[in-house]
ZAMARGU-4260 file (C-alpha; in steps of 0.2 Angstrom, whole numbers, plus 5000, padded with zeros to 4 digits):
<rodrens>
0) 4784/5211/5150 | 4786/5217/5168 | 4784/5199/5174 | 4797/5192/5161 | 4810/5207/5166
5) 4807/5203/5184 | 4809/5186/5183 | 4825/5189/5172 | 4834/5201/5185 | 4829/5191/5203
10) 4829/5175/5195 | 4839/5171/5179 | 4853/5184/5185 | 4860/5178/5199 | 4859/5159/5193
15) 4870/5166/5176 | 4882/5176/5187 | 4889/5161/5194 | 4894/5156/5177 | 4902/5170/5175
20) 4912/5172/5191 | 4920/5153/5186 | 4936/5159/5185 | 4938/5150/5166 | 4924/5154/5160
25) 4930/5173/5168 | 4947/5173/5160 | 4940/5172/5142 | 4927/5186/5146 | 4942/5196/5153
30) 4953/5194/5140 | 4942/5198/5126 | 4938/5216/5135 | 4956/5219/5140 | 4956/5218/5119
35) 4939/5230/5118 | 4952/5244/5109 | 4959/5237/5097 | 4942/5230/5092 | 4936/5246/5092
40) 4953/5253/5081 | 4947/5240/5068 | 4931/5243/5066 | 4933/5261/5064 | 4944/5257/5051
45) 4936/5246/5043 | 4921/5259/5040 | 4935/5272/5034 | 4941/5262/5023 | 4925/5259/5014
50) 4925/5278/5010 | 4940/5275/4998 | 4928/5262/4987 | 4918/5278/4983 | 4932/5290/4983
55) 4949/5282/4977 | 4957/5297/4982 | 4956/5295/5000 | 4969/5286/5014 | 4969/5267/5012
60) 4967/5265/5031 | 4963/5245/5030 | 4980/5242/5039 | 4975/5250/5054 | 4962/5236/5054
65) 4975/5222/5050 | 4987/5227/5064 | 4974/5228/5078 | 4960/5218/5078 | 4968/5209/5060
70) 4980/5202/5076 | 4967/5199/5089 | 4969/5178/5090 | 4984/5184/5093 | 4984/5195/5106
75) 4968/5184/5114 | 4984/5168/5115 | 4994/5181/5126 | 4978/5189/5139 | 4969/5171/5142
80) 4983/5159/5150 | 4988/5178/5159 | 4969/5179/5164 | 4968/5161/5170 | 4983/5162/5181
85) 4976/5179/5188 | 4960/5171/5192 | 4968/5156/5199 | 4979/5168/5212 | 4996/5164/5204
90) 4998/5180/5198 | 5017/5179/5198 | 5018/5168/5185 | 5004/5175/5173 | 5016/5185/5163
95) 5026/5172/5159 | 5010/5161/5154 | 5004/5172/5142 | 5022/5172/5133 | 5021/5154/5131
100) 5002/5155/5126 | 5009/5167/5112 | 5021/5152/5108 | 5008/5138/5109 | 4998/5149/5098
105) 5009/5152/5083 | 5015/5135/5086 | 4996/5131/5082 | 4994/5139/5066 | 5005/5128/5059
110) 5020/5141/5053 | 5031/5137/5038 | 5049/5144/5032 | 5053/5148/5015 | 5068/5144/5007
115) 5078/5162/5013 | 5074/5156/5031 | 5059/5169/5034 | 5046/5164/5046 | 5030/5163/5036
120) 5011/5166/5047 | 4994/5167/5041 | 4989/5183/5043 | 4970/5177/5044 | 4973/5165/5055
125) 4980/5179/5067 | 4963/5189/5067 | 4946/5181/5069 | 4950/5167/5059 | 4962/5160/5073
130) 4950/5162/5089 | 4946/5145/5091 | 4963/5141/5091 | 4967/5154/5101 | 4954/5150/5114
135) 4958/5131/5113 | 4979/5137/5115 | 4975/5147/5129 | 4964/5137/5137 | 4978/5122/5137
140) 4993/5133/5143 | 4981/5141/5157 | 4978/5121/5162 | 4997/5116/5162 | 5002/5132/5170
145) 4991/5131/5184 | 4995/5113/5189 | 5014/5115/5187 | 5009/5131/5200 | 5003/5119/5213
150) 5021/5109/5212 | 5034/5127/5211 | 5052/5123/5217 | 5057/5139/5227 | 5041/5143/5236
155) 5038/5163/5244 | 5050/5158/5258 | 5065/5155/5246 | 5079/5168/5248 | 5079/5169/5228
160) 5075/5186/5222 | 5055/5184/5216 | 5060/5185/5197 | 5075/5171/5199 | 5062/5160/5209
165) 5047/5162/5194 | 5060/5158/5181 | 5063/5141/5189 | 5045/5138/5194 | 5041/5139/5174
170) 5055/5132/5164 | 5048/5114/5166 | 5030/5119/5162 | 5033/5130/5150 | 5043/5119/5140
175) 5033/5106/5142 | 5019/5117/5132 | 5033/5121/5120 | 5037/5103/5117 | 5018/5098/5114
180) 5016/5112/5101 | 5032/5105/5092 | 5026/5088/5093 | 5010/5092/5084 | 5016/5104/5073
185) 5032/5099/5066 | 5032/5079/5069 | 5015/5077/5070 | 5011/5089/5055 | 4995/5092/5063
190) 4986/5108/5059 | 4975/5113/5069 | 4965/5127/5060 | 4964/5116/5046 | 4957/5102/5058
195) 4945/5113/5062 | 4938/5119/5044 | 4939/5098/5039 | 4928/5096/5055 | 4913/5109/5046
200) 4916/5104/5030 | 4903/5090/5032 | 4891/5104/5036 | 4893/5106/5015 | 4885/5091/5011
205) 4868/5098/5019 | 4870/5109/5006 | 4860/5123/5002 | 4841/5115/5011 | 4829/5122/5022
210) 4840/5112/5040 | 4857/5115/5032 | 4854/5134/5031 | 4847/5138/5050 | 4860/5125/5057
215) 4875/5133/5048 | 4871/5151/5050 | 4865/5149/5068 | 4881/5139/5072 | 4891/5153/5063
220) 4883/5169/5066 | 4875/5166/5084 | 4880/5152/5094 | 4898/5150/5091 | 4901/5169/5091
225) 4891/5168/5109 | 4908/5159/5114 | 4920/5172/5106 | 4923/5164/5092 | 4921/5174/5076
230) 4908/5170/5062 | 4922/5169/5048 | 4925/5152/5055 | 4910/5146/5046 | 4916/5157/5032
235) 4923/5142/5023 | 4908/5131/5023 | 4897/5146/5019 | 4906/5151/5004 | 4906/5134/4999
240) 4885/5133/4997 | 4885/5153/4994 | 4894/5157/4981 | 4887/5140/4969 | 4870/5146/4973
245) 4871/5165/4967 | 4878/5160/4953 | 4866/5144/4949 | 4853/5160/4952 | 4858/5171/4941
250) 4860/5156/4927 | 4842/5152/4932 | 4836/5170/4927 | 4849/5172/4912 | 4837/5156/4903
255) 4822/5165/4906 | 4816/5155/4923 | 4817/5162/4942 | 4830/5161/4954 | 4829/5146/4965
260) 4843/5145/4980 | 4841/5153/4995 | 4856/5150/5003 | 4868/5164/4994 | 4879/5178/5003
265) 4867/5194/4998 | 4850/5181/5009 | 4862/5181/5024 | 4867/5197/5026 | 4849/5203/5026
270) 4845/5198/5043 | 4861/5202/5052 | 4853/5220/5057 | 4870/5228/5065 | 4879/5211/5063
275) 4878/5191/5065 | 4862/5190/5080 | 4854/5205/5075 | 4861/5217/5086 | 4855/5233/5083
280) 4844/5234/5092 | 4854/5230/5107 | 4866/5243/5102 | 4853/5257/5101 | 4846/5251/5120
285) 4862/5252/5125 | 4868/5267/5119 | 4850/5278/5123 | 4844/5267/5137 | 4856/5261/5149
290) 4858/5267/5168 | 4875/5256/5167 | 4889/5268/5164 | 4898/5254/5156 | 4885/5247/5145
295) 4880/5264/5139 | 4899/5269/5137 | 4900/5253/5124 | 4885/5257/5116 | 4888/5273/5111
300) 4906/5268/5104 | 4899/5253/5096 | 4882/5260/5088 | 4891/5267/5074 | 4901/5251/5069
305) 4883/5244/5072 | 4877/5252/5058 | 4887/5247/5046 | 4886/5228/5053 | 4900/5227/5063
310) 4895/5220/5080 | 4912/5215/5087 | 4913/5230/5098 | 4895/5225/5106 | 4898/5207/5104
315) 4915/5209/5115 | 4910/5225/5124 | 4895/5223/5131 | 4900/5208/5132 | 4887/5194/5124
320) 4900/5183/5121 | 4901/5175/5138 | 4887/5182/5143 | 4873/5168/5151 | 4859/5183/5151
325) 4863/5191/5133 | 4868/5175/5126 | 4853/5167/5125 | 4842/5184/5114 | 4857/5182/5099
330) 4854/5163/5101 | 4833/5169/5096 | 4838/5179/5084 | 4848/5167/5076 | 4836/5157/5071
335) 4824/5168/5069 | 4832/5179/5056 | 4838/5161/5045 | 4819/5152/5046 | 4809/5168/5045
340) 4820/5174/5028 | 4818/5156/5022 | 4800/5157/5023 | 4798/5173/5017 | 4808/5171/5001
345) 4801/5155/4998 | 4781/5157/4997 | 4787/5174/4987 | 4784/5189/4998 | 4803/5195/4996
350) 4812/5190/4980 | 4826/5179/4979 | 4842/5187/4973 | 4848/5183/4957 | 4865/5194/4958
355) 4880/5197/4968 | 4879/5212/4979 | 4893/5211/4990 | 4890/5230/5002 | 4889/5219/5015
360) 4892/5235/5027 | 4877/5247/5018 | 4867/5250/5031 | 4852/5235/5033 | 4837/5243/5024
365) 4847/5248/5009 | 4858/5233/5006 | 4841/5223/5005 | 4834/5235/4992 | 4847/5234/4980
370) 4850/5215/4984 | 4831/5210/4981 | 4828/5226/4968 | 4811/5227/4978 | 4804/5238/4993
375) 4798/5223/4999 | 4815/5217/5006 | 4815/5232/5015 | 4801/5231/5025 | 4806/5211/5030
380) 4821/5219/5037 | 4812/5232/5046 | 4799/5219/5053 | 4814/5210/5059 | 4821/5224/5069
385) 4805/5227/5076 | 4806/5207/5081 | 4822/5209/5087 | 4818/5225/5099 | 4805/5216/5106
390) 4817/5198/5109 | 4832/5209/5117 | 4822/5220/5126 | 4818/5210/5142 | 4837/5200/5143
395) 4844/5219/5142 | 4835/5225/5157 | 4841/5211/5166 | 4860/5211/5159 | 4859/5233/5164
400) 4853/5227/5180 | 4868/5217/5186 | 4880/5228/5179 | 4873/5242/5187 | 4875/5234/5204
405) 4893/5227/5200 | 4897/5244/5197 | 4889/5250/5214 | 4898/5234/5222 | 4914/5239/5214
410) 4913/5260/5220 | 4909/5252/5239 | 4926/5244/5236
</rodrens>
């Protein structure tokens, strides 16, 4: 283990850090952290409004959640082409890049008026379920902004005050993304978060086999989510297998027989100790074994959420998303926890579930007791977190080594 965690700090380390010092590949990271609160605002009440399912008398605080990280797609279209222009050294103009990375955005999520002339947005598609085409927004204003930067019209030696010269300097590219957005959206009538949902659809047809389930929850849960994009993009292909599955299962028992498909909601939400990549673990190193001030700052704030399976703050915060060095343990575990519950379920150490048990957010152990009415679900969990303890271990050592040093680096500053 010494070996490996040496080998990961000296070696694996610095060869990720120049990833993530490409200024792109920067932005992104950046702009999710400058976001960290309102992350942090949402998950919190997320868990307090799960109180009021017990107690109906307490405060419905679930809007707290929609109006902070319910909108983070879209405050992600503002800090990225904002980020990107920082990073490029055309700082002048970032403001004004991330105002027309909020247009591009909604442009992007394909809007609609109602009859009385009101503006009508999908309010999913401005949380999670609009990160990729956030990301892909951002990523595309960020592109145009910095070329138009290298062709300004009033350079630094213009006797225009700074302000009037950056007006000039992005009304053509600016309304060159404006035009773009229109052309798709409105002439076009190309939607792109549909695009994307048609694009996984095909996934579907894998259905509920031994290949389909990894694939789709290792795309969903792990890999994708690496790149800061949320697992509720997968949501509507996963529903699609899940929801026919527990339902054929609890058929299957209603006749008499057992229950058969594997791939069903209550299956998946067994292995995502803390969240999609089994990050508890992580959270718990963090939190009690960091020498980083900064990764034992969001550990301590994200164990909590962690808990409760709600890894955004230690996906974002830590970050993994992003991350070469933290990256690649979620990727393990993303596999692992599909294939090993498959197997598991299949030669009939852990029932299969054969009703709905939708209390996604109970902690781990108890969710898979009362989803697989045996103890024997629990202790698969627990093995698993054991598993994962032992998978992030190593990558974490060297991920609180380098941001131990970048914060020495930064007090030296």
């Amino acid at each position: 283990m010494k070996k490996l965690i040496t080998w990961m700090t000296d070696v694996f380390a610095p060869k990720a850090n120049k990833i993530v010092k490409n200024p792109w590949v920067a932005s992104v990271q950046d702009s999710i952290l400058t976001a960290i609160p309102m992350i942090f605002i949402g998950s919190f009440a997320t868990i307090l409004s799960l109180v009021k399912n017990v107690w109906k008398f307490f405060p419905d605080f679930s809007m707290l959640s929609t109006f902070s990280f319910g909108l983070f797609s879209l405050f992600l279209a503002y800090l990225l082409p904002e980020a990107i222009m920082t990073h490029k050294n055309h700082k002048d103009v970032a403001k004004a890049a991330g105002l027309a990375g909020i247009a591009f955005f909604l442009l992007m999520t394909y809007p609609t008026f109602s009859k009385a002339g009101n503006l009508v947005l999908n309010i999913n598609l401005l949380g999670t379920g609009g990160m990729l085409t956030a990301l892909v927004s951002g990523l595309f204003v960020g592109f145009i902004m910095n070329i138009a930067s290298k062709f300004q019209f009033f350079g630094e030696d213009s006797s225009l005050p700074d302000f009037v010269a950056t007006w000039f300097n992005t009304l053509i590219p600016i309304i060159v993304v404006l035009l773009i957005g229109w052309g798709f959206t409105f002439q076009l009538h190309f939607n792109m978060s549909a695009a994307i949902t048609n694009l996984l659809m095909p996934l579907v047809n894998i259905g509920g086999s031994f290949g389909g389930f990894v694939l789709i929850i290792f795309l969903g849960y792990s890999f994708l989510y690496t790149f800061g994009i949320s697992s509720w993009i997968i949501y509507p292909v996963e529903i699609a297998i899940a929801l026919p599955g527990i339902a054929a299962n609890a058929q299957q028992v209603a006749n008499g027989g057992a229950p058969t498909h594997i791939f069903v909601e209550e299956v998946i939400d067994m292995f995502v100790i803390g969240g999609g990549g089994a990050t508890l673990a992580l959270a718990i190193m963090m939190a009690f074994m960091a020498k980083s001030a900064r990764m034992k700052m969001v550990g301590r704030a994200g164990l909590i959420p962690s808990i409760f399976n709600i890894n955004e703050p230690i996906v974002f915060g830590a970050p993994i998303a992003f991350n070469p060095i933290l990256m690649v343990p979620m990727w393990i575990m993303g596999l692992v926890g599909p294939i090993s519950a498959w197997i598991v379920m299949k030669i009939g150490l852990v029932p299969i579930p054969d009703h709905v048990f939708g209390l996604w957010y109970l902690p781990t152990p108890i969710f898979a007791f009362f989803a697989t009415k045996s103890f024997a679900g629990v202790l698969y969990v627990l093995v698993l977190f054991i598993l994962s303890w032992f998978v992030y271990l190593p990558f974490f050592r060297a991920a609180d080594s380098v941001a131990l040093k970048q914060e020495a680096a930064d007090e030296e500053d």
